[in-house]
C-alpha positions as CSV (number, residue, x, y, z in Angstrom):
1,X,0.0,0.0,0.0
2,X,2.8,2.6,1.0
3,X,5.0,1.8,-2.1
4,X,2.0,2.9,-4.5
5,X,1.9,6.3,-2.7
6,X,5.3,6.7,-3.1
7,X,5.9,7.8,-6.9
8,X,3.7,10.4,-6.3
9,X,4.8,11.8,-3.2
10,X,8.1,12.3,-4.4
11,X,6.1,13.6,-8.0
12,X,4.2,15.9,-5.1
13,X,8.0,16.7,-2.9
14,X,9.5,17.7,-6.6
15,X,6.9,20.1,-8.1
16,X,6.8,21.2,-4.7
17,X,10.2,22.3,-4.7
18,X,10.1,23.9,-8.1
19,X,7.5,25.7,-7.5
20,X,9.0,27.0,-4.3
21,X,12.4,27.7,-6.3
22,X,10.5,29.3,-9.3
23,X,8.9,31.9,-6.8
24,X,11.7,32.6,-4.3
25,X,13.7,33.7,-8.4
26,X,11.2,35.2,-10.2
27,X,9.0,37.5,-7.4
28,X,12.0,39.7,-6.1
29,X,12.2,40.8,-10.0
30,X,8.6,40.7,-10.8
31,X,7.8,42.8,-7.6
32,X,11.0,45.3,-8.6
33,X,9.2,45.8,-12.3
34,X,6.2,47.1,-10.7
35,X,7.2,48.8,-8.1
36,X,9.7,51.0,-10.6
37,X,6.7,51.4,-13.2
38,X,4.3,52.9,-10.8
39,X,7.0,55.1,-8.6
40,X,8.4,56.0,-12.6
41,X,4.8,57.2,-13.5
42,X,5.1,59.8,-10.5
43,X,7.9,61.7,-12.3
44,X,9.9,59.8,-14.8
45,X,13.4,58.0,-14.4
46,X,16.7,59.3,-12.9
47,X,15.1,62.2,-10.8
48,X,13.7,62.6,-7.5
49,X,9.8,62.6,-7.1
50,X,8.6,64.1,-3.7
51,X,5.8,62.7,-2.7
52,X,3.0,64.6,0.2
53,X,3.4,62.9,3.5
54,X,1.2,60.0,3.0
55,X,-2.6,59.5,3.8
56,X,-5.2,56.8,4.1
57,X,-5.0,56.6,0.5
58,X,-1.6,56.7,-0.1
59,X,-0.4,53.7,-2.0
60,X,2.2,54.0,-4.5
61,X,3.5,50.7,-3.8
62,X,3.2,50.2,-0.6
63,X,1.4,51.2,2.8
64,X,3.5,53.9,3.7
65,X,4.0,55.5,7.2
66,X,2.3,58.9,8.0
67,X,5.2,60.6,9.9
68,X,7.6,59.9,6.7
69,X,8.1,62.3,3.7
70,X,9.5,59.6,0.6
71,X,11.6,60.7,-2.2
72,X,12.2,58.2,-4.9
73,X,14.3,58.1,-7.9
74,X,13.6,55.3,-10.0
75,X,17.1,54.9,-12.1
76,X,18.0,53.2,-15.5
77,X,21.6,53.0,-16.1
78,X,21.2,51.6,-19.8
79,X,22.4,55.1,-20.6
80,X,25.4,55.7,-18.1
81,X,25.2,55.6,-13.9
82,X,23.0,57.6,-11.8
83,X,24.5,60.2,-9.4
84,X,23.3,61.4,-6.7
85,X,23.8,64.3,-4.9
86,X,22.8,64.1,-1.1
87,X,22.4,66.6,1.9
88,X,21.4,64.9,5.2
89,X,18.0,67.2,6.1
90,X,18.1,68.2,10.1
91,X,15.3,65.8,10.9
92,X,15.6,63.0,14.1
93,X,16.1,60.8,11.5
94,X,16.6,60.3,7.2
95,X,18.1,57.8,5.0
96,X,18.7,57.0,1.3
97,X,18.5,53.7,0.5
98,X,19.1,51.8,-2.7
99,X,17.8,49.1,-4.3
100,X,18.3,47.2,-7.5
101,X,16.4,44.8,-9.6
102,X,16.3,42.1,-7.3
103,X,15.2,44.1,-4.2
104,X,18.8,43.6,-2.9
105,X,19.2,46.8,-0.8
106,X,23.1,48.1,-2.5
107,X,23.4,51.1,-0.4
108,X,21.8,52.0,2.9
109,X,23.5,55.6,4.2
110,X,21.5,57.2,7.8
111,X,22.2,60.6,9.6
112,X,24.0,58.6,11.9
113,X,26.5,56.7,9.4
114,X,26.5,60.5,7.0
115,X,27.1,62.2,10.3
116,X,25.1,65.0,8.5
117,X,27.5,66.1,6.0
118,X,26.4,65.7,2.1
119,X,27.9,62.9,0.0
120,X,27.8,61.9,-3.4
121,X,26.8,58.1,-4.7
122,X,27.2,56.9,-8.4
123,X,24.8,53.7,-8.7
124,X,26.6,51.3,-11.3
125,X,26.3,48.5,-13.1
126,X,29.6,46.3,-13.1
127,X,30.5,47.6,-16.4
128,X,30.5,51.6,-15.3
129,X,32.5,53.3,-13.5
130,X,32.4,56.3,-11.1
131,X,33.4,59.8,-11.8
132,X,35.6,61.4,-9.7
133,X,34.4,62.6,-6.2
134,X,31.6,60.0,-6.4
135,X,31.7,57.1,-4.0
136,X,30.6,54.0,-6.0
137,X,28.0,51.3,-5.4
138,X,27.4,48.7,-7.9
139,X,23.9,47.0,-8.3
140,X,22.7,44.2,-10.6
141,X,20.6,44.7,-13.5
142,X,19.6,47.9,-15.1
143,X,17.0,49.6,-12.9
144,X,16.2,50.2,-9.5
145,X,14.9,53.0,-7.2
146,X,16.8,55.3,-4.6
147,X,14.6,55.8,-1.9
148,X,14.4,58.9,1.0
149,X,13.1,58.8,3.9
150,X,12.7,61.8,6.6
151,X,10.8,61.3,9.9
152,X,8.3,64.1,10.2
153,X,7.8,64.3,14.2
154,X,6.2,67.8,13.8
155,X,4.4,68.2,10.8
156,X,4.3,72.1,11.5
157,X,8.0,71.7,10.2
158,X,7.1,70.0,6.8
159,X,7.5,72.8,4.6
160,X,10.6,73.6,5.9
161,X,11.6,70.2,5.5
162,X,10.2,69.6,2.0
163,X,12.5,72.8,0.9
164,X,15.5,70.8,2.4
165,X,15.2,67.9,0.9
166,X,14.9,68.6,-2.6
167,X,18.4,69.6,-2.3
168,X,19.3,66.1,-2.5
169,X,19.3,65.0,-6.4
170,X,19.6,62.0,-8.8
171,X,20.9,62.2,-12.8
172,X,22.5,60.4,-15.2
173,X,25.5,61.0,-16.2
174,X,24.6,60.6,-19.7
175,X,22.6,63.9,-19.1
């Protein structure tokens, strides 16, 4: 009786694992594709979009937090890198992150590890290289999205804060 069942439990175990392997591949890329179409409608590719702190019907991509102001660059480097231009924002907290077409976070940079002084970042593929002055981080694939994000713990301050922030830029080199 057992030996009958067993052909298709291993069958079941196989397909099983293929299935697992196929989505654990294929979803970081799938989700990245999205996620840099609908942030790219907001403003286009290789430039910062600043988006209204969020509301109940907020939902670019995800369900994003009320007390943060988002920035987001969606990049394609098929033309040459992106550079980016960043100047911390005197907020309790901000970051720029990075992340390529897998979802792979390349770059994460806080106040705390800036220590509030501006940097600059060329996002590359393995073929480019850096100009000069610009601290290089290489990503996989293509596209991606650079990603701010700036606590808001008095949204009295917002203005002031949105002013600040667009100080901090993305562009290809190519432009």
């Amino acid at each position: 009786m057992i030996r009958r069942w067993i052909g298709p439990l291993v069958a079941g175990l196989m397909l099983g694992g293929v299935a697992w392997q196929t989505v654990m591949v294929v979803a970081p890329d799938a989700l990245m594709r999205l996620a840099v179409r609908r942030v790219s409608a907001l403003g286009g590719f290789n430039r910062f979009a600043h988006a209204s702190l969020a509301t109940a019907a907020s939902r670019t991509i995800v369900r994003p937090s009320p007390d943060l102001a988002y920035s987001s660059c969606p990049f394609d480097l098929s033309a040459g890198p992106l550079l980016i231009d960043a100047v911390p924002v005197p907020a309790p907290y901000w970051s720029l992150s990075i992340f390529d077409t897998h979802t792979n976070a390349a770059l994460v940079r806080n106040g705390i590890k800036a220590r509030d002084k501006p940097f600059r970042i060329a996002v590359l593929t393995s073929r480019q290289a850096a100009p000069s002055g610009y601290e290089p981080v290489h990503v996989d694939g293509t596209r991606g999205i650079a990603l701010v994000r700036i606590l808001i713990d008095n949204r009295a301050r917002f203005s002031e804060i949105d002013r600040e922030r667009r100080a901090t830029t993305c562009r290809s080199s190519a432009s």
